[in-house]
TIVO-2410 file (N, C-alpha, C; in nm, 3 decimals):
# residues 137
REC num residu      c1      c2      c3 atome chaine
REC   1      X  -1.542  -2.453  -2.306     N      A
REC   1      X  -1.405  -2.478  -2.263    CA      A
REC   1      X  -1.400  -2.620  -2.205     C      A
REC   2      X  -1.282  -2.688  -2.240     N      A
REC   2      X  -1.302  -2.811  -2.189    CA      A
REC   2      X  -1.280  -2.829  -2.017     C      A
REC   3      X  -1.345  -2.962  -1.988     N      A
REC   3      X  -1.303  -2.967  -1.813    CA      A
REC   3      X  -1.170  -2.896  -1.797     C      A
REC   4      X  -1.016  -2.964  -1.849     N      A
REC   4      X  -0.901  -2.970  -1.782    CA      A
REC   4      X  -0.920  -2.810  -1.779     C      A
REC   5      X  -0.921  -2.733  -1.887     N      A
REC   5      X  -0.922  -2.623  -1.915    CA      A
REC   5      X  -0.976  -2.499  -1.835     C      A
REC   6      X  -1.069  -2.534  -1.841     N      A
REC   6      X  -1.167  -2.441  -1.691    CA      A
REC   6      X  -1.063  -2.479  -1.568     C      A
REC   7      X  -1.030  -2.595  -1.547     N      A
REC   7      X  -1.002  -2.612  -1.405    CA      A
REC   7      X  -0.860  -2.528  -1.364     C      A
REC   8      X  -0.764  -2.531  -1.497     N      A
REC   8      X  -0.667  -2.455  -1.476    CA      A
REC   8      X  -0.713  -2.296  -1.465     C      A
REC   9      X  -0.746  -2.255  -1.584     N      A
REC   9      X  -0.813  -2.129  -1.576    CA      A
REC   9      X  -0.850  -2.094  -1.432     C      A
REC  10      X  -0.932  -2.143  -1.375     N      A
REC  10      X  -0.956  -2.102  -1.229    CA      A
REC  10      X  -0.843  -2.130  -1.120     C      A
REC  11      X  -0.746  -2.215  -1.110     N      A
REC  11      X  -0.632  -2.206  -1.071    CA      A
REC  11      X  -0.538  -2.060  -1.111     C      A
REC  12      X  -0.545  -2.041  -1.215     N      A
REC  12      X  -0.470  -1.942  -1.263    CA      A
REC  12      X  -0.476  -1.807  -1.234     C      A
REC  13      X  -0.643  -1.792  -1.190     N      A
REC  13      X  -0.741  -1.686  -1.154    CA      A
REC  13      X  -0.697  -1.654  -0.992     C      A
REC  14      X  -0.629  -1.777  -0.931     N      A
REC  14      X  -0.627  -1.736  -0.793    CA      A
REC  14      X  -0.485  -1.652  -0.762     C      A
REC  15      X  -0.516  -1.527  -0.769     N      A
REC  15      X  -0.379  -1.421  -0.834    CA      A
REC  15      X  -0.312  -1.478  -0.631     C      A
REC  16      X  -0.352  -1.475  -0.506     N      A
REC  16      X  -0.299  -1.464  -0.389    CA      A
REC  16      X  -0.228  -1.613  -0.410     C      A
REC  17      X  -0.218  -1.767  -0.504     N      A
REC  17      X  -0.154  -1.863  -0.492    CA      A
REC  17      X  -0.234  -1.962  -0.450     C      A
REC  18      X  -0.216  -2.057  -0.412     N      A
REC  18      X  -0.296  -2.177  -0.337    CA      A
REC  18      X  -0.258  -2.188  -0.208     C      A
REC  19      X  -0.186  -2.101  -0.169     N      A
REC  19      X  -0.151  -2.143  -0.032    CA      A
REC  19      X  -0.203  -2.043   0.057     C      A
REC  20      X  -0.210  -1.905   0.026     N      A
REC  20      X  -0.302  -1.807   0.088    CA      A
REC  20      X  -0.434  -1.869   0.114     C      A
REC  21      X  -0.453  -1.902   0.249     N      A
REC  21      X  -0.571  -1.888   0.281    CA      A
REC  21      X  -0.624  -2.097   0.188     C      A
REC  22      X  -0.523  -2.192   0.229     N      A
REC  22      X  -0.553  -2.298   0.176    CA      A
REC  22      X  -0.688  -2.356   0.273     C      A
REC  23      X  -0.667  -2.343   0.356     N      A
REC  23      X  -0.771  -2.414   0.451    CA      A
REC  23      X  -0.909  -2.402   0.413     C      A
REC  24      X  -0.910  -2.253   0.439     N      A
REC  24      X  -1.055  -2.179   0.375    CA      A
REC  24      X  -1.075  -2.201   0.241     C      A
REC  25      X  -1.032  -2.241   0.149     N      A
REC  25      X  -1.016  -2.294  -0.026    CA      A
REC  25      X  -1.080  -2.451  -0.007     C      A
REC  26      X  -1.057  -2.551   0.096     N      A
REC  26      X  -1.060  -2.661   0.048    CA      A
REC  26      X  -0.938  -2.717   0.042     C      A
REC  27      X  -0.831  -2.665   0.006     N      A
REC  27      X  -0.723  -2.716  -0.002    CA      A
REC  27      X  -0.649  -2.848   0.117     C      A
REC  28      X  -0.552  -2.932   0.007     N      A
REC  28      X  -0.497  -2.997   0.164    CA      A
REC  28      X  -0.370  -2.969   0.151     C      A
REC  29      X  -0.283  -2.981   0.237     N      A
REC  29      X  -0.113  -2.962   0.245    CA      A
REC  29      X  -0.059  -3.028   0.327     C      A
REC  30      X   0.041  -3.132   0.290     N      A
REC  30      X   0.136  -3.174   0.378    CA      A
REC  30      X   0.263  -3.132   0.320     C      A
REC  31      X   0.354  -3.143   0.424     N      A
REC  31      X   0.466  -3.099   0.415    CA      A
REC  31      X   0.534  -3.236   0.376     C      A
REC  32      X   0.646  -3.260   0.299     N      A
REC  32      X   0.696  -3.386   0.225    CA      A
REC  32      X   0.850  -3.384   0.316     C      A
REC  33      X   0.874  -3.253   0.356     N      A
REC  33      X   1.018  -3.276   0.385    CA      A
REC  33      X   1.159  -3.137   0.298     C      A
REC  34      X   1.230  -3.202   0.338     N      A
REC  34      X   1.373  -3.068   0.318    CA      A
REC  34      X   1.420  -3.128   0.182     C      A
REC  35      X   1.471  -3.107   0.092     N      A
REC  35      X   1.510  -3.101  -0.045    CA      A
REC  35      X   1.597  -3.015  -0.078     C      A
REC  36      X   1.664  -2.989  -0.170     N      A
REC  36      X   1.775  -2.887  -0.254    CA      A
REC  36      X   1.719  -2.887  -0.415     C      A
REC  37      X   1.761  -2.770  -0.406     N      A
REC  37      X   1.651  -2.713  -0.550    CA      A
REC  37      X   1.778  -2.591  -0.585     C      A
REC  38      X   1.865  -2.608  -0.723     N      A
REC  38      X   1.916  -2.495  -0.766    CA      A
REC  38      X   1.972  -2.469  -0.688     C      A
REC  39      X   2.102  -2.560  -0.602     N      A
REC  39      X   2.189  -2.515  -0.476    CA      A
REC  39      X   2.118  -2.450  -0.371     C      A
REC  40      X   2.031  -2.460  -0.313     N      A
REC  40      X   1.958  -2.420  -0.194    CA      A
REC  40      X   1.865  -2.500  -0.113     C      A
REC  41      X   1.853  -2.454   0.000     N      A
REC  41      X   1.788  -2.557   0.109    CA      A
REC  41      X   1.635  -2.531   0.053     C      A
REC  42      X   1.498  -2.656   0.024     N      A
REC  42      X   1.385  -2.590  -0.005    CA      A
REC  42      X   1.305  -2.682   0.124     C      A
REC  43      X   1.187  -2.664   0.111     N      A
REC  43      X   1.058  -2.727   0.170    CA      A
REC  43      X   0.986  -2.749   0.080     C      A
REC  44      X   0.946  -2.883   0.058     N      A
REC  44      X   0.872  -2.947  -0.027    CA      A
REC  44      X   0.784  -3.023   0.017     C      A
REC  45      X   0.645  -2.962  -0.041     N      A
REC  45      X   0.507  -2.949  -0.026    CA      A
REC  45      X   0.400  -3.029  -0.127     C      A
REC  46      X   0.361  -3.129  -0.080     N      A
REC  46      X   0.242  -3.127  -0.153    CA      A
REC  46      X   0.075  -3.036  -0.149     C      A
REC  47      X   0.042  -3.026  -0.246     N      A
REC  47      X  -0.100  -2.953  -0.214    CA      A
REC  47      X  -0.166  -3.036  -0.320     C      A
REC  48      X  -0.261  -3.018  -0.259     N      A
REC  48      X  -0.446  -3.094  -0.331    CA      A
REC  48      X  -0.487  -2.979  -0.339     C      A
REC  49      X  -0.533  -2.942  -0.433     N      A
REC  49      X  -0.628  -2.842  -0.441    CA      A
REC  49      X  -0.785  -2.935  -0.407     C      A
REC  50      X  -0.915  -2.836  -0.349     N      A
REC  50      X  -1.051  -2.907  -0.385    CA      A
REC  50      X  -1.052  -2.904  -0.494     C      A
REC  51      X  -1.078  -3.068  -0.502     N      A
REC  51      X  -1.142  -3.100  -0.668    CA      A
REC  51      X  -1.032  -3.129  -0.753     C      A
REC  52      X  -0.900  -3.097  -0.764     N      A
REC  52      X  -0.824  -3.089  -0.794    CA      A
REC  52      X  -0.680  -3.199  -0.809     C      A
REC  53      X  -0.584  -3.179  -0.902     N      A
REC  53      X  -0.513  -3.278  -0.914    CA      A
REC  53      X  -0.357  -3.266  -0.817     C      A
REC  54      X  -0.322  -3.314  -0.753     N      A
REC  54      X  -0.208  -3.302  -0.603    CA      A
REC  54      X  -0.056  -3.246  -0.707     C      A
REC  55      X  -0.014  -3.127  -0.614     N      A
REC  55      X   0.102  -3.114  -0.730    CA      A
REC  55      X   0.254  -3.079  -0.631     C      A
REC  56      X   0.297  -3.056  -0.662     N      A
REC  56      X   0.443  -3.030  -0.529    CA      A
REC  56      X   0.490  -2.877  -0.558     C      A
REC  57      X   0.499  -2.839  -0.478     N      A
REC  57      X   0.533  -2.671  -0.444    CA      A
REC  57      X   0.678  -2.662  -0.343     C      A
REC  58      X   0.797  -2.601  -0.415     N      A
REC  58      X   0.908  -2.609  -0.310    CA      A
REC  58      X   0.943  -2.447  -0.256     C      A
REC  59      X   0.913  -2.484  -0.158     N      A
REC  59      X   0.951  -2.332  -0.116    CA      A
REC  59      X   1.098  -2.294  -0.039     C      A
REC  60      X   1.159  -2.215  -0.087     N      A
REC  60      X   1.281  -2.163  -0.044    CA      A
REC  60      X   1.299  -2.185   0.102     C      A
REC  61      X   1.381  -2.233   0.192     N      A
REC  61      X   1.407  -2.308   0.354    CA      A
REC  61      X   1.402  -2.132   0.387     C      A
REC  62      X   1.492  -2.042   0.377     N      A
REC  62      X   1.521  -1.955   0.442    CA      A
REC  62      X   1.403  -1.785   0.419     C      A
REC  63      X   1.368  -1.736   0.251     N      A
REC  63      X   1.279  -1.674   0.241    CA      A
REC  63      X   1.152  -1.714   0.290     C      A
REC  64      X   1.089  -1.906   0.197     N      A
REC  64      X   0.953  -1.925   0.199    CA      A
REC  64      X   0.938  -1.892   0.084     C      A
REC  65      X   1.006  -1.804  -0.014     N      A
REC  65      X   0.924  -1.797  -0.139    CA      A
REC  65      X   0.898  -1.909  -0.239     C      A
REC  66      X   0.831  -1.919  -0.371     N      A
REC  66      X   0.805  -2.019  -0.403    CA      A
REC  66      X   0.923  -2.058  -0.508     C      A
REC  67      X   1.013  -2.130  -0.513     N      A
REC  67      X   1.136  -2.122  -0.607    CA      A
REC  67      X   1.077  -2.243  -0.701     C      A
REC  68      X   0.991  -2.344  -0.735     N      A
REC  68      X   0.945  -2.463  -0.852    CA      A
REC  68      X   0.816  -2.467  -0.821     C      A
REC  69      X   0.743  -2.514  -0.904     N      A
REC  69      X   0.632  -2.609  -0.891    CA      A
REC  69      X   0.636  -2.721  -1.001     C      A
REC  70      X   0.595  -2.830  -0.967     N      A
REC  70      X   0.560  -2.981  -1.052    CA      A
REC  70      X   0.427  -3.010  -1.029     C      A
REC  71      X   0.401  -3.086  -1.119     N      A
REC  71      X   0.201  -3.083  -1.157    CA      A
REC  71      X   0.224  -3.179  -1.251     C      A
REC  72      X   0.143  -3.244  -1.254     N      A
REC  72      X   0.063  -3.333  -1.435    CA      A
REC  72      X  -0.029  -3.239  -1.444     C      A
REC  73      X  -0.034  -3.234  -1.602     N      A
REC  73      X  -0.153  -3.128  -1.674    CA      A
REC  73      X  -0.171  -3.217  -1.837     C      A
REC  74      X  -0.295  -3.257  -1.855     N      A
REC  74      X  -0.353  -3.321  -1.958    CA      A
REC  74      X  -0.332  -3.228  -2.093     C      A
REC  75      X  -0.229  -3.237  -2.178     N      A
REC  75      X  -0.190  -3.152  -2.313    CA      A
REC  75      X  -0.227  -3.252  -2.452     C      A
REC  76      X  -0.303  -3.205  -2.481     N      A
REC  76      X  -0.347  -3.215  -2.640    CA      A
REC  76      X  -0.406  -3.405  -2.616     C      A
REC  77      X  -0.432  -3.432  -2.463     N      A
REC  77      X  -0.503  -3.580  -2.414    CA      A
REC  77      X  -0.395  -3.646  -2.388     C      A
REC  78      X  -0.276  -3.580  -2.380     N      A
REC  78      X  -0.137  -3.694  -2.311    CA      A
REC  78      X  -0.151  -3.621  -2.208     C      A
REC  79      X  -0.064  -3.657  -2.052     N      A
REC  79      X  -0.044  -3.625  -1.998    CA      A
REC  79      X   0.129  -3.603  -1.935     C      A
REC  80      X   0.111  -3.461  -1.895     N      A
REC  80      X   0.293  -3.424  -1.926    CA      A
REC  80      X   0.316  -3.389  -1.761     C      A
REC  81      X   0.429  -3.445  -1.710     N      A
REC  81      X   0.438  -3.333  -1.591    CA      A
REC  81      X   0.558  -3.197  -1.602     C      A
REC  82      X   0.472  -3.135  -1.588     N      A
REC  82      X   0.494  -2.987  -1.587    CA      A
REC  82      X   0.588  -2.931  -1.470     C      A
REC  83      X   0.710  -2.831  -1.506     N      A
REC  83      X   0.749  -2.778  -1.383    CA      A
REC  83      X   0.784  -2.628  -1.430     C      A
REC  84      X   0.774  -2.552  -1.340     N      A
REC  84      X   0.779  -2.389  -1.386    CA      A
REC  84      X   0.864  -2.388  -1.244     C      A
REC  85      X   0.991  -2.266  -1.293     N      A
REC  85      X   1.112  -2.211  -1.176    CA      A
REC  85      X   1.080  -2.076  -1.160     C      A
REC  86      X   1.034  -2.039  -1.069     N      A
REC  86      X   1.087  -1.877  -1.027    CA      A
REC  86      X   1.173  -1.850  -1.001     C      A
REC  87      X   1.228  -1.704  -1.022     N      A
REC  87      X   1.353  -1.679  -0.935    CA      A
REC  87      X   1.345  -1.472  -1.012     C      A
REC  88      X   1.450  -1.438  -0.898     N      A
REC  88      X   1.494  -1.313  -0.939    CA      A
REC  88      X   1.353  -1.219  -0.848     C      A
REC  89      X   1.348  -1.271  -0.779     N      A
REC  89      X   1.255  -1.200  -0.681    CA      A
REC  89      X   1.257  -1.064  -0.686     C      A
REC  90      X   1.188  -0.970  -0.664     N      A
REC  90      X   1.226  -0.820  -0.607    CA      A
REC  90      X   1.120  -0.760  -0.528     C      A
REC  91      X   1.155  -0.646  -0.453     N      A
REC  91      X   1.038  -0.573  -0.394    CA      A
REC  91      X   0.992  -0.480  -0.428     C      A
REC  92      X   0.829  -0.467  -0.437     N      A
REC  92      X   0.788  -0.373  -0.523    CA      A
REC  92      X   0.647  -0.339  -0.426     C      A
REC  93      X   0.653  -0.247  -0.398     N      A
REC  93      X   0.527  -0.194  -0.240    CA      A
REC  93      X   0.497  -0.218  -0.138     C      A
REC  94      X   0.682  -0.347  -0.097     N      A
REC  94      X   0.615  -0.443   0.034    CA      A
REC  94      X   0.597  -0.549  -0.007     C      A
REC  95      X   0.625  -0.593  -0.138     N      A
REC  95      X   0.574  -0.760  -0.171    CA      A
REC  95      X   0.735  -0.784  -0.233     C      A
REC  96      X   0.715  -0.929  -0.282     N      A
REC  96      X   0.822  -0.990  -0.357    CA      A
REC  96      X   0.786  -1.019  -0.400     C      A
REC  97      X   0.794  -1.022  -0.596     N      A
REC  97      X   0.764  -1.059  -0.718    CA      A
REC  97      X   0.863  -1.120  -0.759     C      A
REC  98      X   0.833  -1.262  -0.793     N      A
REC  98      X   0.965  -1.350  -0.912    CA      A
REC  98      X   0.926  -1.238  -1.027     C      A
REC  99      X   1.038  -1.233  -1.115     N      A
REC  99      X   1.083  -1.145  -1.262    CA      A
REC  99      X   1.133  -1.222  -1.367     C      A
REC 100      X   1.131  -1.375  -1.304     N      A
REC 100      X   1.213  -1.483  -1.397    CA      A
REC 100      X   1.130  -1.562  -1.379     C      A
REC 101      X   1.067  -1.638  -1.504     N      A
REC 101      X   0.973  -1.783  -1.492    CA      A
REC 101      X   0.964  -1.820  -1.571     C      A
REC 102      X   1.033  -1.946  -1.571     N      A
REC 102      X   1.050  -2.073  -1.693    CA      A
REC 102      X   0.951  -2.163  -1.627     C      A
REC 103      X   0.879  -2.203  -1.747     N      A
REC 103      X   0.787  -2.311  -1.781    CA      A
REC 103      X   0.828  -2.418  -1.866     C      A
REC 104      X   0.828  -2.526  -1.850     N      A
REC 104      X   0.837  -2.662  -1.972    CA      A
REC 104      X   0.755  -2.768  -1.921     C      A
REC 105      X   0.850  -2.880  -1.998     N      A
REC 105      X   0.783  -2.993  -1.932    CA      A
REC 105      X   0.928  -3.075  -1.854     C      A
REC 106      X   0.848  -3.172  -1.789     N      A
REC 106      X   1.018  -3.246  -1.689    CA      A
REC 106      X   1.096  -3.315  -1.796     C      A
REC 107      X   1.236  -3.301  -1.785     N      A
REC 107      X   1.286  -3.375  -1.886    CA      A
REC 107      X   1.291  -3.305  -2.023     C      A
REC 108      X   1.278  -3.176  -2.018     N      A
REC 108      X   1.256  -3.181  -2.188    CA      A
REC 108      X   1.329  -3.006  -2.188     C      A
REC 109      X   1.479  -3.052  -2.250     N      A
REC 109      X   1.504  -2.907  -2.277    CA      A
REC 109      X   1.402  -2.765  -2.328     C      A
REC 110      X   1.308  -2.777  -2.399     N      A
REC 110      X   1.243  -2.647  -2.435    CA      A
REC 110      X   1.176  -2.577  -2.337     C      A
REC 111      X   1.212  -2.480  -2.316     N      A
REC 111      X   1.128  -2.350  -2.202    CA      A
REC 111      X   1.059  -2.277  -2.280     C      A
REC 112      X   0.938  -2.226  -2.168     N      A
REC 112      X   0.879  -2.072  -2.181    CA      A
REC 112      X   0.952  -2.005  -2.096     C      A
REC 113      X   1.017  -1.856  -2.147     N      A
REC 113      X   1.083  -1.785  -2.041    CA      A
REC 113      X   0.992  -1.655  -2.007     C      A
REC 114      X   0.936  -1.631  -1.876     N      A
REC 114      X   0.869  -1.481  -1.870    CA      A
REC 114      X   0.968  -1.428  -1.801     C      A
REC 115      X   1.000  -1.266  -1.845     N      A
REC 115      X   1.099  -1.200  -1.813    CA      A
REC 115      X   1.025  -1.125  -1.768     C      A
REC 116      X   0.942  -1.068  -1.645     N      A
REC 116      X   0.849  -0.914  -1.583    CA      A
REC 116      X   1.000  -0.802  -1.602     C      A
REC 117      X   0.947  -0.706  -1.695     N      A
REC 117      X   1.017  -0.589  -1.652    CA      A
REC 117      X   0.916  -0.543  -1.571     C      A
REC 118      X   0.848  -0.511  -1.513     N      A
REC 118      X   0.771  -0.435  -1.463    CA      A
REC 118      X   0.679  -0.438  -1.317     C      A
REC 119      X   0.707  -0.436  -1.215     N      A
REC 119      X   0.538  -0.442  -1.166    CA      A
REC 119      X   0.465  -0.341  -1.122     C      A
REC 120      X   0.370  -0.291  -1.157     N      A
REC 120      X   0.266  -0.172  -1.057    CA      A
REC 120      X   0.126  -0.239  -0.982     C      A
REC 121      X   0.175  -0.223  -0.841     N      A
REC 121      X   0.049  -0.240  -0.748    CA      A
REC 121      X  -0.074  -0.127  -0.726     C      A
REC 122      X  -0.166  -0.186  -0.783     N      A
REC 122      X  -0.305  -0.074  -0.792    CA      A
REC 122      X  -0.287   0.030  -0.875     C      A
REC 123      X  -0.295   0.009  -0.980     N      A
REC 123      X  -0.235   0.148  -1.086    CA      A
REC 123      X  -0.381   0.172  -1.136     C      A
REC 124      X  -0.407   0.323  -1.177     N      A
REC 124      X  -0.507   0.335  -1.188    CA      A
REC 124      X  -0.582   0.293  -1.329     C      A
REC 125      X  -0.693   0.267  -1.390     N      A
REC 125      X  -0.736   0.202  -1.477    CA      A
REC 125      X  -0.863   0.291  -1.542     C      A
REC 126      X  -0.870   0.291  -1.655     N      A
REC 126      X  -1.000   0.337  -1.740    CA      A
REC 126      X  -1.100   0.271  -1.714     C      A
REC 127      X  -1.229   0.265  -1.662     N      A
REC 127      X  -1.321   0.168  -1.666    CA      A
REC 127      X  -1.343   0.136  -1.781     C      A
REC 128      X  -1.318   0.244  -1.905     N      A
REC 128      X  -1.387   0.186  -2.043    CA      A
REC 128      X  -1.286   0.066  -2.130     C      A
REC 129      X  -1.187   0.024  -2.039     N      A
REC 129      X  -1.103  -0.080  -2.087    CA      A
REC 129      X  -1.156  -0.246  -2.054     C      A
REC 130      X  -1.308  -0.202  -1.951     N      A
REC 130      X  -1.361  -0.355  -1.870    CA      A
REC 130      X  -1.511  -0.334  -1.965     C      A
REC 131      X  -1.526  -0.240  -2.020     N      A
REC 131      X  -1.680  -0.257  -2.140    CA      A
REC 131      X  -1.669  -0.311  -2.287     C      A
REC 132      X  -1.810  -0.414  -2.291     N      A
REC 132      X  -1.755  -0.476  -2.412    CA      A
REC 132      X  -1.775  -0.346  -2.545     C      A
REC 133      X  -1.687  -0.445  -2.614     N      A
REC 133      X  -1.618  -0.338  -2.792    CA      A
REC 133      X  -1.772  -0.340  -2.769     C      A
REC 134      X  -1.805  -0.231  -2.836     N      A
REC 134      X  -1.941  -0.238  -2.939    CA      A
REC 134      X  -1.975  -0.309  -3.072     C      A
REC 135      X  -2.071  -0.385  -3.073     N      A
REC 135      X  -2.116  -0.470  -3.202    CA      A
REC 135      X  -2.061  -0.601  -3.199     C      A
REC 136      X  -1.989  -0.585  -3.071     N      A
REC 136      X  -1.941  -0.736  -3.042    CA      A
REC 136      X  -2.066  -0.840  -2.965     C      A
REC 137      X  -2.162  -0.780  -2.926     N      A
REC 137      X  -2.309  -0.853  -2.864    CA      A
REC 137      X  -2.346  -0.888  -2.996     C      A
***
């Protein structure tokens, strides 16, 4: 897998966010200041990840939830900056899940849209769904 590749991958892996527990990660964070995002008051954040490339995180003034993120991410050896919107929050065991998440690039009408119908917290699981196929060694 290439560098950029792994590095997201393990970003991606961190299901609690970058901000859970940033200190203990390595992480750095300053706060940039108050902004408007999609008619609403936000807080806008930079974060460094360790090792990592600095990206801006706006979080909603009044929830805290995460309503954008912006990043550069190295695609096909150009580099694009990236912004993905949450929204459509809901509660599901005590948490809030976005249900709406567009991905593109800045500037560029085309989206990815993820629509969650769904969420289940701790649902129970087959172990024989985590063993490899057979004849695949």
């Amino acid at each position: 897998m290439p560098p950029e590749s792994a590095r997201l991958a393990l970003e991606q892996a961190d299901i609690g966010g970058p901000l859970l527990g940033w200190k203990e990660k390595g992480h750095a964070v300053e706060l940039v200041g108050r902004t408007a995002e999609g008619g609403r008051e936000t807080w806008k954040l930079t974060l460094t990840p360790k090792g990592g490339t600095p990206r801006h995180l706006y979080l909603d003034a009044q929830s805290y939830l995460l309503v954008r993120t912006e990043a550069s991410r190295d695609v096909a050896g150009r580099t694009i900056e990236a912004e993905t919107t949450f929204a459509d929050y809901r509660e599901v065991g005590g948490l809030r899940f976005a249900h709406s998440i567009e991905i593109g690039a800045k500037g560029r009408p085309r989206r990815i849209s993820v629509l969650v119908e769904k969420v289940e917290i701790d649902p129970l699981l087959d172990d024989a769904r985590f063993r490899v196929p057979a004849g695949s060694r």
